[in-house]
Structure formats: structure tokens, C-alpha cells
C-alpha positions as CSV (number, residue, x, y, z in Angstrom):
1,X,-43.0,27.2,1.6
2,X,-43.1,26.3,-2.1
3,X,-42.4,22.8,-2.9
4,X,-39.4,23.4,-4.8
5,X,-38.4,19.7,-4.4
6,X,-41.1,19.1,-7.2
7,X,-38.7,20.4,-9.8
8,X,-35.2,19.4,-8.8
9,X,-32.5,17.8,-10.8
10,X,-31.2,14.2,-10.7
11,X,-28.6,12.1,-12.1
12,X,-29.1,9.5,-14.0
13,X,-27.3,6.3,-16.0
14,X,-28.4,4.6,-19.0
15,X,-26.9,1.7,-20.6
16,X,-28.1,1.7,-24.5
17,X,-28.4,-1.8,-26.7
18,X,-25.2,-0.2,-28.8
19,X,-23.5,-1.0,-25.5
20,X,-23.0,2.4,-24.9
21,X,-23.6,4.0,-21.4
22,X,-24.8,7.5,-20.6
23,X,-25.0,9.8,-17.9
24,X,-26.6,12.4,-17.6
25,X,-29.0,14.6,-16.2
26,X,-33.2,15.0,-16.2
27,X,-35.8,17.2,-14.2
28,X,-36.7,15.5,-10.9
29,X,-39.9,15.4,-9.1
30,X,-39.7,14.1,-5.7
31,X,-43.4,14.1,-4.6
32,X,-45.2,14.3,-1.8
33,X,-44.3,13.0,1.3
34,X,-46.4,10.2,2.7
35,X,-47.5,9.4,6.0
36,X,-44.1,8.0,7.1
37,X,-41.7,9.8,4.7
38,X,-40.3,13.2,4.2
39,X,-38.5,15.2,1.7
40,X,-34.7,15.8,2.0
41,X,-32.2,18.8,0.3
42,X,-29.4,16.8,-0.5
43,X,-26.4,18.7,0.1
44,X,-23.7,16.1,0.3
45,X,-22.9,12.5,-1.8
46,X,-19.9,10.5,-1.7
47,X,-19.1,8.9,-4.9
48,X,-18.0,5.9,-3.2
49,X,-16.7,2.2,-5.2
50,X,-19.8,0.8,-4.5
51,X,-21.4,3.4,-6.7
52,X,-19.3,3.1,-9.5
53,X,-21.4,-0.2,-11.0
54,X,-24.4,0.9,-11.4
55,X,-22.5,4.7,-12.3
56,X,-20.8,3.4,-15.5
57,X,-22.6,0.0,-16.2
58,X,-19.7,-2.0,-15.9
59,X,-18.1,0.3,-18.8
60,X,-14.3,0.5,-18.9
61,X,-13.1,3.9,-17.4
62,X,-10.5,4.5,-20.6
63,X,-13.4,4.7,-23.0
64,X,-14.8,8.2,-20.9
65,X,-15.6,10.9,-23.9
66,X,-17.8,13.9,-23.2
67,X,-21.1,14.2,-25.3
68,X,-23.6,17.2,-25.1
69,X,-25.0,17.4,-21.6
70,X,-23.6,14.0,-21.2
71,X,-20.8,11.9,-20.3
72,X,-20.5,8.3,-22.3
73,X,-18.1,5.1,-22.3
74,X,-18.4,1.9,-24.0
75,X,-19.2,-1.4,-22.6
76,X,-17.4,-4.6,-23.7
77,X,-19.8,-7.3,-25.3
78,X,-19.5,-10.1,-22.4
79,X,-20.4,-7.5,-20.3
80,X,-23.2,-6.7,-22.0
81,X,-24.5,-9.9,-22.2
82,X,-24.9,-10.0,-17.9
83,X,-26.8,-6.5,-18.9
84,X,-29.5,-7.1,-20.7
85,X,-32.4,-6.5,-18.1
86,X,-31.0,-2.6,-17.9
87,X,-30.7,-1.7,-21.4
88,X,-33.2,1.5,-21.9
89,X,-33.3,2.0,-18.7
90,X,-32.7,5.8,-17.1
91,X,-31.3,4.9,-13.6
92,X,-30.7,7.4,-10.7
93,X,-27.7,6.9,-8.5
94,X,-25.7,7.5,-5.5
95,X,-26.0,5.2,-2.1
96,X,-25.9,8.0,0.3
97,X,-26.0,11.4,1.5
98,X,-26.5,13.8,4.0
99,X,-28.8,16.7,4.1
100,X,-31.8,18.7,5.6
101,X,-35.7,17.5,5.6
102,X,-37.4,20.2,4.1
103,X,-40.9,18.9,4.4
104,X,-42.4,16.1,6.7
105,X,-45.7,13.6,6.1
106,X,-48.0,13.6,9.2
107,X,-46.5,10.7,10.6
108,X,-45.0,11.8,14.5
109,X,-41.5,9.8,13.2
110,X,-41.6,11.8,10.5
111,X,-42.4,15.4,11.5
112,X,-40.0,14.6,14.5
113,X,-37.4,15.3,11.2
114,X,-38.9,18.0,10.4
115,X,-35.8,20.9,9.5
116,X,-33.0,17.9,11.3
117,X,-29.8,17.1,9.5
118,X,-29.9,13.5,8.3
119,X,-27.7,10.7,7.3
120,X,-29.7,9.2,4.7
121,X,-29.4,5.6,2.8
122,X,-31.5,5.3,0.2
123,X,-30.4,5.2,-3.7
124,X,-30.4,8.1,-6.2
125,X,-29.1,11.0,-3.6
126,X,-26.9,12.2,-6.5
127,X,-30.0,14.5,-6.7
128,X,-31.0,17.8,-5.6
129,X,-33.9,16.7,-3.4
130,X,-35.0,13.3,-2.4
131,X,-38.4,11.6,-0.8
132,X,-37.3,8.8,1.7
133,X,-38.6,6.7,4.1
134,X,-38.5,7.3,7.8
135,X,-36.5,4.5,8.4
136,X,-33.5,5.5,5.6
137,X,-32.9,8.3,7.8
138,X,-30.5,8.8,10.3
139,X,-31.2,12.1,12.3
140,X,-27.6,13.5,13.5
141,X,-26.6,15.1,16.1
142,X,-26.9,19.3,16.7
143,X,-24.4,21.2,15.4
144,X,-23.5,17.9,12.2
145,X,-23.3,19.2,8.8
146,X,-25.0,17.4,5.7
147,X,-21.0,17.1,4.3
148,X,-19.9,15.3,7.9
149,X,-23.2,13.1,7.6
150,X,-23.3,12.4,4.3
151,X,-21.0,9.2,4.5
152,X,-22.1,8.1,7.8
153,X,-23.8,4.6,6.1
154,X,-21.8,2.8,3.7
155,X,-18.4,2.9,5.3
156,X,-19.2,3.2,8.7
157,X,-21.5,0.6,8.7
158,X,-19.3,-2.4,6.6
159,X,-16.5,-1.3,9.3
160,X,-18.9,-2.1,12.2
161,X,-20.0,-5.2,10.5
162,X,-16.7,-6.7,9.7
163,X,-15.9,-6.8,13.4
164,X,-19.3,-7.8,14.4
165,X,-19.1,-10.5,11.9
166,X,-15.3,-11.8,13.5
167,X,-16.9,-12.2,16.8
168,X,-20.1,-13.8,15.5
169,X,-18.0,-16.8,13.9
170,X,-15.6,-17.1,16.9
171,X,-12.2,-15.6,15.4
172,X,-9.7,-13.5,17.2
173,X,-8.8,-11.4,15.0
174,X,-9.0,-9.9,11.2
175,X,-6.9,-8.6,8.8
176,X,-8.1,-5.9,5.9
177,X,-6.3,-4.9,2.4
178,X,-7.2,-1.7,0.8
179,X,-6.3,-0.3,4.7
180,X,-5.5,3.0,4.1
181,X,-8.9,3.6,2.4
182,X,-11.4,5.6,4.4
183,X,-13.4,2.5,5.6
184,X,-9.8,1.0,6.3
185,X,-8.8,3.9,8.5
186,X,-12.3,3.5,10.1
187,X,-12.4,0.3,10.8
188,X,-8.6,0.8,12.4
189,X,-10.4,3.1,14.9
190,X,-13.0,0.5,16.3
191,X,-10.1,-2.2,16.7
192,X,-8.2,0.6,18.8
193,X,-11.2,1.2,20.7
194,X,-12.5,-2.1,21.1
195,X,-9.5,-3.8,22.0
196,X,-9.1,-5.9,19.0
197,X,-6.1,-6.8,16.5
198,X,-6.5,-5.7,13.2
199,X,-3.7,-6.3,10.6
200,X,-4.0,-3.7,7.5
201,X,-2.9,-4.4,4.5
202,X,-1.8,-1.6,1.9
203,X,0.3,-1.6,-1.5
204,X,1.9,1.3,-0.6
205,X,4.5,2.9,1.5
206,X,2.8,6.3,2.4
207,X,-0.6,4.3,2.7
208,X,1.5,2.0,5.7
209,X,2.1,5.7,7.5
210,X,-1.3,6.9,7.1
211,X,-2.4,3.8,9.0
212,X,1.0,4.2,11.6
213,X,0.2,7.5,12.5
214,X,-3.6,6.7,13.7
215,X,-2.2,4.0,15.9
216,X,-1.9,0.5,13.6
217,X,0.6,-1.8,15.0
218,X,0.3,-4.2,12.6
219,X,1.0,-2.9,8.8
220,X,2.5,-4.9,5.7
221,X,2.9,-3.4,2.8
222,X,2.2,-6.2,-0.5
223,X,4.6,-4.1,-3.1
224,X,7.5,-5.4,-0.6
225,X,9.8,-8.2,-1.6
226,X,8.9,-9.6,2.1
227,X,4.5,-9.3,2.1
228,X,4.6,-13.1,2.5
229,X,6.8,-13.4,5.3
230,X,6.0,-10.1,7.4
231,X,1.7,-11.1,6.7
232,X,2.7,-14.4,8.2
233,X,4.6,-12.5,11.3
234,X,1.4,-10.9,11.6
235,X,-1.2,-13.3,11.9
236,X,1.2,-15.5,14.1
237,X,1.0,-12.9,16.0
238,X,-2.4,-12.3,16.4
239,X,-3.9,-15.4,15.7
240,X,-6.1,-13.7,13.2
241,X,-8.1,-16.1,10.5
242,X,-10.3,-14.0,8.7
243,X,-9.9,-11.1,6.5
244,X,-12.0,-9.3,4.2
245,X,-10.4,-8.0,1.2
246,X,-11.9,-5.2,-1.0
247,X,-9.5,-6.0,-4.1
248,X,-11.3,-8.7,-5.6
249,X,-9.1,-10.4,-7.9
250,X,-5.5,-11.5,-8.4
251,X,-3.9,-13.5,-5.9
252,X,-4.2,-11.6,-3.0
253,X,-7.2,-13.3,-0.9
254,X,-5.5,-16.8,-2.2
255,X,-1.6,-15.7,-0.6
256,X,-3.5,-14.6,2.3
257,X,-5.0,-17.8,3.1
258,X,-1.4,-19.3,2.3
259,X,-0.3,-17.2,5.1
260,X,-2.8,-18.4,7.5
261,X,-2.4,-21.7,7.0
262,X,1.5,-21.0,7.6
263,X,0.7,-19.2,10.9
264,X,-1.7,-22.3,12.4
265,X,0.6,-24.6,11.3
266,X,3.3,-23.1,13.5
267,X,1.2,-24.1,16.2
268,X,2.4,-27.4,16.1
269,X,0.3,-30.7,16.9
270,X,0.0,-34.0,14.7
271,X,0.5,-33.7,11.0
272,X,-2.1,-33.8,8.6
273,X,-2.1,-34.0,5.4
274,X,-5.2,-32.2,4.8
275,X,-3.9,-29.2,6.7
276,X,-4.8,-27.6,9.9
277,X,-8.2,-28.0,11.3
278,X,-8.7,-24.1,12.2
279,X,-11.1,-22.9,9.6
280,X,-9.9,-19.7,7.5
281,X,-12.0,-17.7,6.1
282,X,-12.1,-14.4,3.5
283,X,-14.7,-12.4,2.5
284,X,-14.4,-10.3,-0.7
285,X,-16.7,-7.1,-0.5
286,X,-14.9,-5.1,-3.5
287,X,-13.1,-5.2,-6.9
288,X,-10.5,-2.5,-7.4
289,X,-8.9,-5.4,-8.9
290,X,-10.8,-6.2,-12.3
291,X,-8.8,-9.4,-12.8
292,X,-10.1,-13.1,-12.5
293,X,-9.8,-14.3,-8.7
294,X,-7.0,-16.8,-8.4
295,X,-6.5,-19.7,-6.1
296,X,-3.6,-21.2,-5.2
297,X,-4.6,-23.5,-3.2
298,X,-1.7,-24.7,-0.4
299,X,-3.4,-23.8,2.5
300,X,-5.8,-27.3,3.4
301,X,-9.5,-27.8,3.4
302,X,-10.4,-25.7,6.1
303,X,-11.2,-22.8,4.4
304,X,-14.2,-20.9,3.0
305,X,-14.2,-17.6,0.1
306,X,-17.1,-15.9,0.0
307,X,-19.0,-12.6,-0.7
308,X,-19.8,-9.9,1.9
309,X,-22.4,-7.5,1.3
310,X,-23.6,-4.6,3.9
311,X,-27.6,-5.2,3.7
312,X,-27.6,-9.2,3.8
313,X,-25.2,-8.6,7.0
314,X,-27.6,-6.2,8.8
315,X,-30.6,-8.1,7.8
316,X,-29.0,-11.0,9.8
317,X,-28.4,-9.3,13.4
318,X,-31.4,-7.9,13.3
319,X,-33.5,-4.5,13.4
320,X,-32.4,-4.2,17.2
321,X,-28.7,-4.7,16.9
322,X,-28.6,-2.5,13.4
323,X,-30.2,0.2,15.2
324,X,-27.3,0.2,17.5
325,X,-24.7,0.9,15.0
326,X,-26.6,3.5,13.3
327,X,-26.7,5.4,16.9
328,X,-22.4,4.8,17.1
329,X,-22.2,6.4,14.0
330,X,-24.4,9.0,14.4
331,X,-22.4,9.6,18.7
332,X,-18.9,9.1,16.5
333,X,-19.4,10.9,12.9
334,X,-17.1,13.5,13.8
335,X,-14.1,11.2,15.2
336,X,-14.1,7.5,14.4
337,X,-16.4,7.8,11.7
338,X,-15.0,10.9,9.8
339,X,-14.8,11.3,6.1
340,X,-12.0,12.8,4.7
341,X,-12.5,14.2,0.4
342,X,-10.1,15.0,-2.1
343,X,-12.5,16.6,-4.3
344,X,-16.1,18.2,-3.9
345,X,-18.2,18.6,-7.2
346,X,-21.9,19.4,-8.4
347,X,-23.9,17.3,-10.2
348,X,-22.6,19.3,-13.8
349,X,-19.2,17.9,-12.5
350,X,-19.7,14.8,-12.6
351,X,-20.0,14.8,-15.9
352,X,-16.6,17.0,-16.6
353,X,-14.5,14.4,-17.9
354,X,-11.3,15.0,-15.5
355,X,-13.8,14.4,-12.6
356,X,-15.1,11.2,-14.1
357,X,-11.8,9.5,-14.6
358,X,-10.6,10.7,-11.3
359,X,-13.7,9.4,-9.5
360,X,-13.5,6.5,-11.7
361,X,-10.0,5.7,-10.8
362,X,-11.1,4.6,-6.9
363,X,-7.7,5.4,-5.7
364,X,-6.9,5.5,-2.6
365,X,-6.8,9.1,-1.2
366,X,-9.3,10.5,-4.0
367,X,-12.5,10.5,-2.9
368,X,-15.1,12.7,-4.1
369,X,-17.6,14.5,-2.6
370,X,-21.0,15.3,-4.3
371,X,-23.5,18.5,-3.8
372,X,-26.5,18.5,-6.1
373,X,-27.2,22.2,-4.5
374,X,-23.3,23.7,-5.7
């Protein structure tokens, strides 16, 4: 077989001194497999929100304008100044992918891939081939496509680890916003399965019956006059006290808080002035909301707001435990797990300005799919 993985294409994003960002496209050479690695066709990419940092360089999605063989927006100066290390830089992107392993080291792990559909996790899979590491590899099932695989890390996994991360602090129950998302209508299948109350949080009405019509009992929608009062139904209800909100900023993680603090407080017990003692907690692992983060805070001292992150989470349970969610994504892809895309491009496409402000847009129901091969 000629090693046509040694001239592939890639994408790539460059953020200029003039504050300017760039993507485009440059000849790839993916190597030779080591020992323990092997070369992968990529086939599939979803441009997911995570992506869209490193994708645009923190430039604002209005400023898009097509350039020859590239695509370019403008970043604002206090931006810049948190950017400084990249300037000059020609950075490949795309967390994940799905595709075929084309060529194997000598490794037994690795020629065990050898012509298998994989999952992969690994950076810069918005590329037509890509040398990996055993280990980023996720072999799928017979019979899986690269395009069913190619999401099978990101999402899947953050879904998995919100509920692991419930039960490791001793809550009952969680609430998400951004539900109707395809990580939100994910993680709604686990809770179903495993037995546990999820309240979903959307800011729309058809985003509610998306969630409805997979099974959701609980559902509040925050464009109603009534969010406050029905969230606070909710986690009564369910007793649940922490929530992980991929919004970012505004007011939302603050009023959620509020709401908790209503809900333990109906609980009755001795006053305090320092509110109740149950600690409430919510992770932000997302900014569709580019505002500042606001606090109100009416809801005690027991409380935490913090980050979440996939990779600090999994390095935390451990090599075992991550190992077992890789293998219930790989035994669910096709059910729990499945990926649904509004769009499917090639890497030319992404630089098409319609596609970039559509991708850039993270809405809800438009997600786009990537094949470097199309």
C-alpha cells in the first residue's frame, strides 16, 4: 500500500499580531507509525463548542469575511492580550473523530487495529489522516461507521461523567441547561437507564418536546414568565443540588442556586441566618453565553461555582474506571450515545463563510459534521 497518509491535508488556525485570525488549510504529513501508534483515515469530525476556541481564537463570529484559500475574523484587543503565547502559531484542530486505521506500528495493541473502525480523541482530526496513539483509540464495534463513531468521546464521555461526578460527592440528583443539546439528550438517556432524576433545562419550547418525547419528566423552559417557580417545583421534587450548566454567563447558574436554596429551605428545620446547611453546587463546563457570570447571591454559604472539564474528571477516577465508559460508549454508540447533524461538510467547507457562521453560531440543533475525505 502507498503511504498516502504522508501527503494529506489539515486544517489549521493562526492568530496574527494584527489580531487577526486565519484559517486555513496546509499539506499534512502524518509519519510513520511508531511502536504503539497507528495511522487513521479520518472520515468523520464533529465541530463541536469545545472546538470553537481554539477554531477562531476567541474572535467574534460577526467579523467572519472570506480571504483567498482562507477564512479570517478579527479579535478584540483584551482578548488579545490573554493570546499572546499563540500569535504565529499554525494550529491544527478538531477534538475528535471517527475513522479507519490504515496502517499499524509493530506493537500487538496496535496491529490488533489494524483496518478496525475507531473512535479516536486526539486533537487536529479536522485532517485527512492522523497518527495517534494506541491509547486515543477507541476500536468500535463490527458493522459502526466512522460518522456513528466519530462523536463517541466528547459528549458521551462529559454525560457519563456528570453523573459519575453526582454520586461521587453524595447528591441525589442533577439538573442540566442547554438540555436539548446532543450531550443533553445523552445524558437524559443514562438518567432513564440508571434510575436517576435529571431536571433539563432549555430556553425554548420545541427544545422542552425534544427532551418530552425521549422520556424527561422533569423540563422547565427559562424564556417562561414562571422558570423560577416551576425550577424550584423541580428540585423540591427531586431533591437535586447540583447542576452543571453549559451557558457560562448571565444569571443563570446564580437563579439556579436561588432555587436550590428555596427547595432545601422548604425542608423545614431551625432557621439560620446563614442559610441551609446542604451544600449546592454548579459546575460551568461551557460559554454559549459570552457575558460576564453574575451572582446574586440569596442562596447562603453553602455553596460552591466551579469549572468542569472532561480530562481533569477522568484523570481523577482513574485508568480502570475511564476504561469502563469508553467500553459503554463504544456497546451504546448507536442508541444512547447517538449523534444526530444538521450539516456535513469537507474541510473546503469549512471555510465557506455560510458554514462558518452556522457552525459558529453553536445553536442548538445545528451541528456539523466534518469529512476531510468529501
Amino acid at each position: 500500500m502507498s503511504e498516502q497518509w504522508r501527503n494529506g491535508r489539515q486544517l489549521v488556525s493562526i492568530l496574527h499580531a494584527d489580531g487577526k485570525a486565519e484559517l486555513t488549510i496546509r499539506s499534512y504529513d502524518a509519519g510513520t507509525p511508531n511502536d504503539d501508534e497507528v495511522i487513521v483515515r479520518v472520515e468523520a469530525s464533529p465541530i463541536n463548542p469545545s472546538d470553537l476556541g481554539l477554531l477562531f481564537s476567541g474572535g467574534e463570529v460577526a467579523t467572519l469575511a472570506s480571504a483567498p484559500n482562507s477564512l479570517t475574523l478579527q479579535v478584540a484587543p483584551n482578548v488579545m492580550r490573554g493570546m499572546q503565547a499563540r500569535v504565529g502559531q499554525s494550529l491544527p484542530a478538531g477534538n475528535e473523530g471517527g475513522g479507519v486505521v490504515v496502517a499499524a506500528g509493530s506493537s500487538s495493541a496496535a496491529q490488533a487495529l489494524m483496518g478496525r473502525t475507531v473512535g479516536v480523541l486526539g486533537g487536529g482530526m479536522y485532517a485527512e489522516y492522523r497518527r495517534l496513539k494506541v491509547h486515543q483509540c477507541l476500536a468500535l464495534h463490527a458493522g459502526t461507521t466512522p460518522k456513528q463513531g466519530a462523536s463517541c468521546f466528547v459528549n458521551p464521555l462529559t454525560a457519563l461523567a456528570m453523573v459519575d461526578t453526582m454520586q461521587i460527592e453524595g447528591h441525589k440528583a442533577l439538573a442540566h441547561t442547554a438540555a436539548a443539546s446532543n450531550l443533553g439528550q445523552m445524558l437524559q438517556k443514562i438518567c432513564l437507564m440508571d434510575g436517576v432524576d435529571l431536571i433539563n433545562i432549555v430556553r425554548k419550547p420545541e427544545q422542552a418536546k425534544i427532551l418530552r418525547d425521549i422520556g424527561a419528566k422533569y423540563v422547565v423552559d427559562s424564556s417562561s414568565p414562571e422558570f423560577m417557580k416551576e425550577l424550584t417545583e423541580a428540585l423540591a421534587a427531586t431533591d437535586a443540588t447540583i447542576a452543571f450548566d453549559a451557558t457560562g454567563g448571565g444569571n443563570l447558574a446564580s437563579n439556579i442556586l436561588s432555587c436550590m436554596e428555596v427547595a432545601q429551605a422548604r425542608k423545614g428545620g431551625e432557621f439560620n441566618r446563614y442559610g441551609s446547611s446542604t451544600h449546592k453546587q454548579v459546575y460551568i463546563y461551557g460559554g454559549l453565553e459570552r457575558s460576564p457570570t453574575t451572582l446574586t447571591r440569596n442562596y447562603g454559604m453553602a455553596w460552591s461555582l466551579g469549572g468542569f472539564l472532561l480530562t481533569p474528571f477522568l484523570q481523577k477516577v482513574g485508568q480502570k474506571r475511564a476504561q469502563e465508559l469508553r467500553e459503554r460508549v463504544a456497546n451504546e454508540i448507536n442508541t444512547t450515545f447517538a449523534s444526530q447533524y444538521s450539516n456535513e461538510i469537507g474541510l473546503a467547507g469549512m471555510l465557506e463563510l455560510d458554514n462558518a457562521r452556522g457552525y459558529g453560531r453553536m445553536a442548538t440543533g445545528e451541528k456539523y459534521l466534518v469529512n476531510p475525505q468529501g
